[in-house]
FIROVEX-940569 format. One record per residue (C-alpha): residue in three letters; x, y, z. Coordinates in steps of 0.2 Angstrom, whole numbers, plus 5000, padded with zeros to 4 digits. Example, Ala and Ser with C-alpha at 12.3 -4.5 7.8 and 13.67 -1.06 7.14 Angstrom:
<pts>
+------+------+------+------+
! type !   px !   py !   pz !
+------+------+------+------+
!  ALA ! 5062 ! 4978 ! 5039 !
!  SER ! 5068 ! 4995 ! 5036 !
+------+------+------+------+
</pts>
This chain:
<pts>
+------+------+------+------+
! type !   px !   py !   pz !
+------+------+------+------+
!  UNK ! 5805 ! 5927 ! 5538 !
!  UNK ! 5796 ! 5918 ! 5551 !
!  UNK ! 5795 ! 5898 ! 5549 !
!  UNK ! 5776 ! 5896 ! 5549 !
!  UNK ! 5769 ! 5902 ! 5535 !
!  UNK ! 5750 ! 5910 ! 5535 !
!  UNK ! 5735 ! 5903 ! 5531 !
!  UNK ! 5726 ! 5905 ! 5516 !
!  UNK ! 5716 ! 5921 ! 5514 !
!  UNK ! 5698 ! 5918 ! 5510 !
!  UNK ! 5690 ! 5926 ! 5496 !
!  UNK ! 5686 ! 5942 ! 5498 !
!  UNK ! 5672 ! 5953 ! 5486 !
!  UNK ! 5669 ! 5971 ! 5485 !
!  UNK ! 5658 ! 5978 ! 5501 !
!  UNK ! 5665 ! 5962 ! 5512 !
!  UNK ! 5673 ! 5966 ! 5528 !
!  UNK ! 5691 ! 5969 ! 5532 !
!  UNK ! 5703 ! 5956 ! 5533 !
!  UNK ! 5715 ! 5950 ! 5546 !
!  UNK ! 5731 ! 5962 ! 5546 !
!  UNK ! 5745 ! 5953 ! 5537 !
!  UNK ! 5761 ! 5951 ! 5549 !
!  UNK ! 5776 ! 5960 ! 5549 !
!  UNK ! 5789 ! 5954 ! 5538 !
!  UNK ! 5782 ! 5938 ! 5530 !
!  UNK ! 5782 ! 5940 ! 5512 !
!  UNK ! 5776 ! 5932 ! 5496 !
!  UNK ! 5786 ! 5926 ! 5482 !
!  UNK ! 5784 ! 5935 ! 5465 !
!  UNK ! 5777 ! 5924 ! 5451 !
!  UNK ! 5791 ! 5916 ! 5439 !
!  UNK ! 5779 ! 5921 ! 5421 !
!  UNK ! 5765 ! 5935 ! 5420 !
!  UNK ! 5754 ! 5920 ! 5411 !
!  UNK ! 5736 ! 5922 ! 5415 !
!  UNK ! 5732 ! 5910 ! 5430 !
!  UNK ! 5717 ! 5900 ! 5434 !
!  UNK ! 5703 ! 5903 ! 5443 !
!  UNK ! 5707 ! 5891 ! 5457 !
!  UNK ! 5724 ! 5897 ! 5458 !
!  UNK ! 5720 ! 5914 ! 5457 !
!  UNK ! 5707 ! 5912 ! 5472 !
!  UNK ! 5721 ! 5905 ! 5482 !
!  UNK ! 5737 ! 5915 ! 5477 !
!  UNK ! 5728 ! 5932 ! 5477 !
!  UNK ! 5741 ! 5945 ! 5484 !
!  UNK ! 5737 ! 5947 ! 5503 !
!  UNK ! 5730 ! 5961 ! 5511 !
!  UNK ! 5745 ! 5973 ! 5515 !
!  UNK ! 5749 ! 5987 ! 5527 !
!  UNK ! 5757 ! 6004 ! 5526 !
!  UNK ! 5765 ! 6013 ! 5537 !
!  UNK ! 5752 ! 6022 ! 5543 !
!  UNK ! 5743 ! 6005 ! 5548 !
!  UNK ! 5730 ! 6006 ! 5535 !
!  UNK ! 5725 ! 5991 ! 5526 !
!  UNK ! 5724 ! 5990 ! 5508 !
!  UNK ! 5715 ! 5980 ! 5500 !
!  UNK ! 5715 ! 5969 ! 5485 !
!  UNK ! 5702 ! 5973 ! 5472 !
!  UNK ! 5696 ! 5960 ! 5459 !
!  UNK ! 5679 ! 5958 ! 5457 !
!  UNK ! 5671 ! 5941 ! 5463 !
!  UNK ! 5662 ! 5942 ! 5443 !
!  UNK ! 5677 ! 5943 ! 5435 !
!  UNK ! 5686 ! 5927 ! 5446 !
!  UNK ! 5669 ! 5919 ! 5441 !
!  UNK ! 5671 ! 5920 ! 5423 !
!  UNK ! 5691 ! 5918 ! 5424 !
!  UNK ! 5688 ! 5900 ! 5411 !
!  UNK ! 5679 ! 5910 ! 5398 !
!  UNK ! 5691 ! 5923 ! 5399 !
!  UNK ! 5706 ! 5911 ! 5398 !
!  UNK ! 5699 ! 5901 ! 5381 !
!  UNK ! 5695 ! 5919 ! 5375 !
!  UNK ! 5714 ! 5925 ! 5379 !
!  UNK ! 5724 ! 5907 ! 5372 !
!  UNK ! 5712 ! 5907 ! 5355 !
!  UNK ! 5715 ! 5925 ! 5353 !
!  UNK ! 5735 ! 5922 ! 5358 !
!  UNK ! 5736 ! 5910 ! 5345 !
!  UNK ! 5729 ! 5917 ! 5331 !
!  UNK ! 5741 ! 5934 ! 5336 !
!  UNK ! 5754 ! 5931 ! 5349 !
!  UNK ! 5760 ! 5948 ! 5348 !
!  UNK ! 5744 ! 5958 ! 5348 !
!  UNK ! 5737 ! 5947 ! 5365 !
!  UNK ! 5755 ! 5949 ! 5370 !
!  UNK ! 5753 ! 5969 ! 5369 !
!  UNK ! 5736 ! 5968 ! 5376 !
!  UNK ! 5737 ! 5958 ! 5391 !
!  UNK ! 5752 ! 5966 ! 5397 !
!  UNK ! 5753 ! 5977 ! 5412 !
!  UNK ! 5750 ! 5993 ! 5410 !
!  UNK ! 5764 ! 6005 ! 5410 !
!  UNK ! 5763 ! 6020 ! 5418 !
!  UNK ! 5771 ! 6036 ! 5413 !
!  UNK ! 5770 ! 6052 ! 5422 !
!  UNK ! 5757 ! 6064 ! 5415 !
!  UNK ! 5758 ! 6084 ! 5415 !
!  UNK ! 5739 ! 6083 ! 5416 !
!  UNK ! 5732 ! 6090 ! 5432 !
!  UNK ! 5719 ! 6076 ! 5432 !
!  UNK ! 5729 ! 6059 ! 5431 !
!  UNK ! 5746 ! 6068 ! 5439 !
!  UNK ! 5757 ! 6052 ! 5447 !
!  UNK ! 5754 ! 6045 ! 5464 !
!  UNK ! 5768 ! 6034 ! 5465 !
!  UNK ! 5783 ! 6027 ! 5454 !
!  UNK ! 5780 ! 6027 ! 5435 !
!  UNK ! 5793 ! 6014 ! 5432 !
!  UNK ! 5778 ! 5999 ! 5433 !
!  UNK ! 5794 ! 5987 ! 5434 !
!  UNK ! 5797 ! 5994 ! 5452 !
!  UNK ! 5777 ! 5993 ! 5456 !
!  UNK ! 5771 ! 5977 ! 5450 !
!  UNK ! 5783 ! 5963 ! 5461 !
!  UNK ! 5776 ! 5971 ! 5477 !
!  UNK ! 5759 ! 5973 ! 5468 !
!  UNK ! 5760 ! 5954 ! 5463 !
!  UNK ! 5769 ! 5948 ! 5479 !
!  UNK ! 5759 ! 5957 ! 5490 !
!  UNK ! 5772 ! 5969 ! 5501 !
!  UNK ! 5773 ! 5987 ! 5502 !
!  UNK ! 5780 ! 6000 ! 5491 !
!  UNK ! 5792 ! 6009 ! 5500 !
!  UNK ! 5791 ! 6025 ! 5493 !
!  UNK ! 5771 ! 6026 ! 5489 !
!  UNK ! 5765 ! 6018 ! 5507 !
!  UNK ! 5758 ! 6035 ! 5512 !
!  UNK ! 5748 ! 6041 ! 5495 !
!  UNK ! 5742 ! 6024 ! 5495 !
!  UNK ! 5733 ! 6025 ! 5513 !
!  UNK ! 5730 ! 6045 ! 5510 !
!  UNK ! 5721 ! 6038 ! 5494 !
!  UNK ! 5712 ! 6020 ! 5501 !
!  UNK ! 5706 ! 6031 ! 5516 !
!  UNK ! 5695 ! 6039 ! 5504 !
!  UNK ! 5689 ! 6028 ! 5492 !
!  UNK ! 5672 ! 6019 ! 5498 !
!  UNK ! 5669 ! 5998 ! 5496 !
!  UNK ! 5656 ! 6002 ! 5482 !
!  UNK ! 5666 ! 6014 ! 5471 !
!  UNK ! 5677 ! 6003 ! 5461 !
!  UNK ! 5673 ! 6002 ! 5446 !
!  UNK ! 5688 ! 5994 ! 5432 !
!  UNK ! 5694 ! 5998 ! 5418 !
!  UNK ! 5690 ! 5985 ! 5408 !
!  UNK ! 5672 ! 5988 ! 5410 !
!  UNK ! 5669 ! 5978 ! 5425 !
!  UNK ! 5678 ! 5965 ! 5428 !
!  UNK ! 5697 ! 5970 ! 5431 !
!  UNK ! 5712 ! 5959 ! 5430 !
!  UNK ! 5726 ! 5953 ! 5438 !
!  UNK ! 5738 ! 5967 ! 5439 !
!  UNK ! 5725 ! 5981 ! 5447 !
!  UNK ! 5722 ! 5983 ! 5464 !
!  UNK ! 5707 ! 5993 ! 5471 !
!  UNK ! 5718 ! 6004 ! 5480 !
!  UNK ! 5726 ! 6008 ! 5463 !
!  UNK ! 5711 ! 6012 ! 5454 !
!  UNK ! 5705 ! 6030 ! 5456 !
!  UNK ! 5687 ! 6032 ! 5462 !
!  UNK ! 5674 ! 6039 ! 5453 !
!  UNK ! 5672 ! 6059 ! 5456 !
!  UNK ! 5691 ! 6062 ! 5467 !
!  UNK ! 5703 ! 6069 ! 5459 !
!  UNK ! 5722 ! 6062 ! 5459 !
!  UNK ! 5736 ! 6074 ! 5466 !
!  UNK ! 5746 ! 6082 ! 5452 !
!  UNK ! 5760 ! 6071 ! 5445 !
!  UNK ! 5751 ! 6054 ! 5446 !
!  UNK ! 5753 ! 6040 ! 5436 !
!  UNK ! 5742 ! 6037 ! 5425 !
!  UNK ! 5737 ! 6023 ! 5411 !
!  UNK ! 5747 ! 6026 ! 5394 !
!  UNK ! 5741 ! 6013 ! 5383 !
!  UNK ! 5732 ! 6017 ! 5368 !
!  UNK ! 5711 ! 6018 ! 5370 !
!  UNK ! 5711 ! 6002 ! 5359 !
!  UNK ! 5721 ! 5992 ! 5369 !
!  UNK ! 5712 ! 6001 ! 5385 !
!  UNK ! 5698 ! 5993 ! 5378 !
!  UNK ! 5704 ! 5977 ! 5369 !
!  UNK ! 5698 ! 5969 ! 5387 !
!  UNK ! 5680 ! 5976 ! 5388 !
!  UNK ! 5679 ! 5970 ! 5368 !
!  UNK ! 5687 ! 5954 ! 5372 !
!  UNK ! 5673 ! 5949 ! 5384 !
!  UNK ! 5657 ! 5955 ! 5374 !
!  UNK ! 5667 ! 5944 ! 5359 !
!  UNK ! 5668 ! 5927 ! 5370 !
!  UNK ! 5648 ! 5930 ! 5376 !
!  UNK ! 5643 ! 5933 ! 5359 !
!  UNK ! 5655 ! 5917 ! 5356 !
!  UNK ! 5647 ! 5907 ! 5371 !
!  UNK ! 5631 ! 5912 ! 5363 !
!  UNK ! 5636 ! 5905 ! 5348 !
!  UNK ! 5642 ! 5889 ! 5352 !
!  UNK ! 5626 ! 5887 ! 5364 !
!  UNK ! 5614 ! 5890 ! 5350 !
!  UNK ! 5624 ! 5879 ! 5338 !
!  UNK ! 5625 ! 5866 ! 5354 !
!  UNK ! 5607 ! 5866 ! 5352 !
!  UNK ! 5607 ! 5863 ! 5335 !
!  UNK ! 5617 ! 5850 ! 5334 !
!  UNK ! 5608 ! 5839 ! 5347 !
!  UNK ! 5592 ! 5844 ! 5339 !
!  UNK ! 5599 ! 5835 ! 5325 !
!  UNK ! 5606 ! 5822 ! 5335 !
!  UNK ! 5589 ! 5819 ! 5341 !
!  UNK ! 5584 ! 5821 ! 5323 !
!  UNK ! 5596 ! 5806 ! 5315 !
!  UNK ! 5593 ! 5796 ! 5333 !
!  UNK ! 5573 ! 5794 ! 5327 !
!  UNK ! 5579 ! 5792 ! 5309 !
!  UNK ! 5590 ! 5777 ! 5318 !
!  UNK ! 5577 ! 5768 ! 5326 !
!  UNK ! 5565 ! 5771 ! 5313 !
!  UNK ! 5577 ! 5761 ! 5299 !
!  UNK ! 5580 ! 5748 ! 5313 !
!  UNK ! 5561 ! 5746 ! 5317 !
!  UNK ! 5556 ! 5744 ! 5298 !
!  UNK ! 5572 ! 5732 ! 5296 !
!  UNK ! 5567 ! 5721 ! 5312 !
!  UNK ! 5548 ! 5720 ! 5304 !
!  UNK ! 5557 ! 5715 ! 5286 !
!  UNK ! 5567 ! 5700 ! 5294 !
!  UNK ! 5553 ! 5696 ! 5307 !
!  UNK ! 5541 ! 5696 ! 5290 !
!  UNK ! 5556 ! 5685 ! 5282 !
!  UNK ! 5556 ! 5674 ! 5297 !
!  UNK ! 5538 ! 5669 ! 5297 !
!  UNK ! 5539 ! 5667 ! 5278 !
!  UNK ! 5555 ! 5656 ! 5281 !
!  UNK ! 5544 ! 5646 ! 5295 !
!  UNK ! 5529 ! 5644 ! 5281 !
!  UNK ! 5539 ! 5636 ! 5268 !
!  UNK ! 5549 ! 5625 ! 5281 !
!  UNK ! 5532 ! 5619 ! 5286 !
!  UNK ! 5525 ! 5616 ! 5269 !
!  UNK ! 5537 ! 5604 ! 5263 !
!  UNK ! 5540 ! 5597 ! 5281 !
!  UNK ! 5521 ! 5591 ! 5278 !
!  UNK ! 5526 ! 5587 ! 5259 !
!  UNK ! 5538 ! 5574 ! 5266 !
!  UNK ! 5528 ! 5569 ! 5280 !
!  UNK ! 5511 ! 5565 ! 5269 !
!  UNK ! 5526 ! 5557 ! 5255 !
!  UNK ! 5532 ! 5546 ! 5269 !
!  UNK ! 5515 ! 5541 ! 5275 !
!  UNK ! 5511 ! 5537 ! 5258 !
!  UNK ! 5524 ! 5527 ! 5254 !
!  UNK ! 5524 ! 5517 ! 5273 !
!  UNK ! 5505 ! 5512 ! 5270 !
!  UNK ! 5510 ! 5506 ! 5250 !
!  UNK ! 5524 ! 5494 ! 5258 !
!  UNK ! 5510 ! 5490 ! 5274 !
!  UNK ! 5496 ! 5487 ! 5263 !
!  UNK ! 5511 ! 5477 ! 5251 !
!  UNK ! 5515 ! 5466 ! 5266 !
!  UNK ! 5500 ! 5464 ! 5274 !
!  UNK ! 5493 ! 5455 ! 5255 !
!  UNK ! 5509 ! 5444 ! 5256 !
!  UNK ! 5505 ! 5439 ! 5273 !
!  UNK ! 5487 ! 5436 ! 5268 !
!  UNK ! 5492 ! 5426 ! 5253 !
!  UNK ! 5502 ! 5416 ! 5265 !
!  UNK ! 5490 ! 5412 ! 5275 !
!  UNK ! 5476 ! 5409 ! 5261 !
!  UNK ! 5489 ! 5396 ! 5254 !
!  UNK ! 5492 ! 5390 ! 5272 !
!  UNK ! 5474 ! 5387 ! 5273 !
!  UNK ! 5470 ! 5380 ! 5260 !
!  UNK ! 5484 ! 5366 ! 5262 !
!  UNK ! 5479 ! 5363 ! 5280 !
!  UNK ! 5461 ! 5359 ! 5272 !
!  UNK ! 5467 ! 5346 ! 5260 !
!  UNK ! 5476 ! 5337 ! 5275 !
!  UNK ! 5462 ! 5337 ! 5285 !
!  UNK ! 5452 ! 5329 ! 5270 !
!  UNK ! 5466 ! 5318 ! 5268 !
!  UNK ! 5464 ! 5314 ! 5284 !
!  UNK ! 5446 ! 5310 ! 5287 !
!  UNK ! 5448 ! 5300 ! 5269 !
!  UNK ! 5460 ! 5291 ! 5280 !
!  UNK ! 5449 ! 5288 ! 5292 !
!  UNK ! 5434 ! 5283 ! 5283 !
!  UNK ! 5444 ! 5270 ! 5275 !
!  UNK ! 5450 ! 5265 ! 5291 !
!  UNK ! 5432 ! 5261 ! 5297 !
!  UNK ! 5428 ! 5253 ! 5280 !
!  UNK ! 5444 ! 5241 ! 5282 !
!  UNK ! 5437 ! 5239 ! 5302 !
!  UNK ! 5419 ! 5232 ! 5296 !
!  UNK ! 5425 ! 5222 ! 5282 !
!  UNK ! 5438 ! 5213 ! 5293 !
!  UNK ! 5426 ! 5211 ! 5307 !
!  UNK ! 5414 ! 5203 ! 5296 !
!  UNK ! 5427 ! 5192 ! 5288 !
!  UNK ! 5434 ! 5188 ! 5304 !
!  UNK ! 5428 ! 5173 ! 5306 !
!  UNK ! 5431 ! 5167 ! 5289 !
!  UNK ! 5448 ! 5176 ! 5282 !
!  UNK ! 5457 ! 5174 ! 5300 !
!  UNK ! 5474 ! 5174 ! 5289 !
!  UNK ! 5469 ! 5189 ! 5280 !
!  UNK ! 5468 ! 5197 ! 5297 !
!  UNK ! 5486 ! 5198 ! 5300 !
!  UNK ! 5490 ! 5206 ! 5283 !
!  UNK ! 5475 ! 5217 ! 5287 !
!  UNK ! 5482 ! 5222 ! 5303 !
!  UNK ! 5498 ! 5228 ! 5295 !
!  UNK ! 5492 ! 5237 ! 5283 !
!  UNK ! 5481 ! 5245 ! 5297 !
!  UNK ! 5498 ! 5246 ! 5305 !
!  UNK ! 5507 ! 5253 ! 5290 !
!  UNK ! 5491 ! 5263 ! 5288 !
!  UNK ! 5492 ! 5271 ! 5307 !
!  UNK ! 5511 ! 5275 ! 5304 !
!  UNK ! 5508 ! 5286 ! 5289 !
!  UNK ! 5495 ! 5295 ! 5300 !
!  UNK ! 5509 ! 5299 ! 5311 !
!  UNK ! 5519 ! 5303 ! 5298 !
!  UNK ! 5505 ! 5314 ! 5289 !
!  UNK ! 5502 ! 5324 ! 5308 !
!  UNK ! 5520 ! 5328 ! 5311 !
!  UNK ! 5520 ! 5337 ! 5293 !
!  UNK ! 5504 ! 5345 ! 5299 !
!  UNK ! 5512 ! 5349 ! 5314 !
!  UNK ! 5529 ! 5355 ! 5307 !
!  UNK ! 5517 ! 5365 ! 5296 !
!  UNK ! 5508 ! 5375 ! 5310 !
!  UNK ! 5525 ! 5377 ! 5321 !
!  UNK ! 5531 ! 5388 ! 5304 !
!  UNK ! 5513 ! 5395 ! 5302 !
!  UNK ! 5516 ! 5400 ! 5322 !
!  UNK ! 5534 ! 5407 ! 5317 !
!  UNK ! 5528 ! 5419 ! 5301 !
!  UNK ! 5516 ! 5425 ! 5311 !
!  UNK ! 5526 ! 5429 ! 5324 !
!  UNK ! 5537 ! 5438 ! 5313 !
!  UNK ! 5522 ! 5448 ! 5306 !
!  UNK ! 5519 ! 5453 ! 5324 !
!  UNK ! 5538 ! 5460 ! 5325 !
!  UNK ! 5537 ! 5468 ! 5306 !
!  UNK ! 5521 ! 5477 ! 5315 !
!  UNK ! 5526 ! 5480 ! 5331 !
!  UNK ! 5543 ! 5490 ! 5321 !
!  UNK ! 5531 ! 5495 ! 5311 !
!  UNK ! 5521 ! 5505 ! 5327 !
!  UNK ! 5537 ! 5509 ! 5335 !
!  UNK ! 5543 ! 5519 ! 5319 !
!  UNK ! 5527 ! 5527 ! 5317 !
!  UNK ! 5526 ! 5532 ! 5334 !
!  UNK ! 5545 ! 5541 ! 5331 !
!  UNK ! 5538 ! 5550 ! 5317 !
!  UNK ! 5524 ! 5555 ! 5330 !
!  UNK ! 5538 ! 5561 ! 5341 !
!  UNK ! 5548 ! 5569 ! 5329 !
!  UNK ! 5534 ! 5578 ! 5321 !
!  UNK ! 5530 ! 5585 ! 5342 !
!  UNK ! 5547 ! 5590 ! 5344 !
!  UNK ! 5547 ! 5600 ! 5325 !
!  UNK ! 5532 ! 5607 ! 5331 !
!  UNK ! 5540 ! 5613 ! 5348 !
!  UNK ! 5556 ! 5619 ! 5339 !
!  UNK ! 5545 ! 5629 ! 5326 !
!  UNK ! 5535 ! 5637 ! 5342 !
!  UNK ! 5550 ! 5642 ! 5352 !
!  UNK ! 5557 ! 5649 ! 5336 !
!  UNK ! 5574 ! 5641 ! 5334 !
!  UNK ! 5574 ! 5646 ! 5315 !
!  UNK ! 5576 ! 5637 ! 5299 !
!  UNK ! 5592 ! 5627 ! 5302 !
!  UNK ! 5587 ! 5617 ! 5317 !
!  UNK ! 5568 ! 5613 ! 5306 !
!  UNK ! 5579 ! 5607 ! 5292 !
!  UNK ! 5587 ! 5595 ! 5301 !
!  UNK ! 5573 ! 5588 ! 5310 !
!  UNK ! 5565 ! 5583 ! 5294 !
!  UNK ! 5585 ! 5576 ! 5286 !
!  UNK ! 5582 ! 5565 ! 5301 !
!  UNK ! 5567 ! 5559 ! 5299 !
!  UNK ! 5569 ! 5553 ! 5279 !
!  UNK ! 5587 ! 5546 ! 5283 !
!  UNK ! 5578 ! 5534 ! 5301 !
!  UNK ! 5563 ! 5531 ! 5289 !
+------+------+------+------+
</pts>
């Protein structure tokens, strides 16, 4: 056997051209199993083209059909293996040949198929049956083949062991002794996995009709369910609103009651304040009055009660200092009239700043409710608002 092995054959179909001439002496080995192969190993281990002695090519002859449909064939030939080993096992073996006495089918070459099929598989010669095959191959034609497993033929059959349609084999052939059911189980076989492949493709189509069928029924329930919660959600919004507003106009109520509350104290205050700084004034131009009247008299008795006008000056003296005494209370009473009003200023200044938070808070509610944060963050917002008021 040479070192360098040949390249792969390409695939050759029925009516193609000749192929390269095979070298002498290079052989293939025989498959281990007679397991069905697949259809990209059966494309590349085909058995190569072969010569006989009389340098005439033989040619393999497996339709391209039949290597095209090699998978459907396969399924059909493991589901039918499974359900009975033994029948698929008597089925898809090779076919044995047995010499006939029949004129018609007489043997052409060995009948013992265990001699045939290792060079069949392997690709070499028989040694015995090179010259019947080439007599044979010489007058078959490219477009006569025809299987007989209805078209397709199998793995074990070459073209040149097929006998073409309208010769007749020499006497003592070999010829196909399996029973016409078996001969047929093939052809059967086939029909079975397209009625099958048609099967499965109409209930293919069933089934992703009613995929599309339940996918609408999906999206319908999930379209009537987003509107329910959307409906919910707009409900929810409502109500948050309604008693946000109740608290609100409760809180307003009760901050203008405690203003209006205050703002009567403080005028009370200052009605009171008033009414006090009034009678000091009185008190005061009393005061004075009496001070002019002490003025006249002691001018006019000057002159005569000049003693009396000592006393009289002290008791203008003692006079003037209660007038002091009598402003600084009056003064003392507007530095704390100055001081609660300041501290009304603060209670309403608070009093702004609060209501101006309530403004603020009452903006961002409105924001939240608008961008649709939900329920819980609207909720909190108006906690806050009762806990700062």
């Amino acid at each position: 056997m040479n070192e360098s092995q040949p390249p792969k054959r390409p695939q050759q179909g029925i009516g193609s051209g000749r192929p390269k001439k095979r070298r002498d002496g290079e052989e293939k080995a025989p498959p281990s199993d007679m397991s069905l192969p697949t259809t990209q190993s059966y494309l590349e281990e085909r058995p190569p083209i072969t010569m006989n002695k009389m340098n005439e090519i033989i040619r393999p002859g497996p339709a391209v059909e039949f290597a095209n449909r090699r998978p459907e064939i396969e399924e059909e030939a493991m589901k039918r293996y499974a359900a009975n080993p033994a029948q698929s096992d008597r089925d898809f073996r090779p076919a044995e040949r047995q010499p006939s006495s029949s004129p018609a089918f007489s043997p052409r070459r060995d009948s013992n198929p265990t001699n045939e099929i290792p060079f069949r598989r392997s690709g070499l010669s028989h040694p015995d049956g090179d010259a019947q095959r080439a007599s044979e191959d010489s007058e078959q034609s490219d477009d006569s083949f025809l299987p007989d497993d209805g078209g397709l033929g199998n793995d074990f059959t070459n073209q040149a062991e097929v006998p073409p349609r309208g010769s007749t084999s020499s006497p003592g052939g070999p010829r196909d002794a399996r029973p016409l059911l078996s001969q047929f189980m093939a052809g059967d076989g086939i029909a079975q996995v397209r009625r099958d492949v048609a099967g499965l493709t109409e209930q293919l189509r069933t089934e992703k009709t009613e995929r599309a069928r339940l996918i609408e029924d999906v999206k319908t329930q999930q379209g009537q369910a987003i509107e329910t919660m959307k409906r919910q959600h707009a409900q929810a919004i409502i109500d948050l609103k309604n008693e946000y507003d109740g608290s609100i106009q409760g809180l307003r109520a009760e901050h203008d009651s405690s203003l209006q509350a205050l703002t009567s104290a403080h005028a009370e205050t200052l009605k009171g304040m008033e009414t006090k700084n009034d009678r000091m004034k009185q008190t005061v131009s009393a005061q004075a009055d009496l001070i002019g009247d002490l003025r006249t008299r002691t001018e006019a008795q000057a002159l005569t009660f000049s003693s009396e006008l000592e006393s009289t000056q002290s008791d203008i003296n003692d006079l003037r200092a209660r007038l002091e005494t009598h402003e600084t209370a009056t003064e003392g009473l507007l530095a704390r009239f100055a001081k609660r009003f300041n501290e009304v200023q603060a209670k309403q200044s608070e009093t702004q700043r609060q209501l101006k938070e309530q403004a603020d808070l009452i903006k961002a509610l409105q924001e939240d409710r608008m961008s649709g944060h939900g329920s819980g963050s609207t909720r909190t917002g108006a906690d806050a608002n009762t806990n700062s008021c």
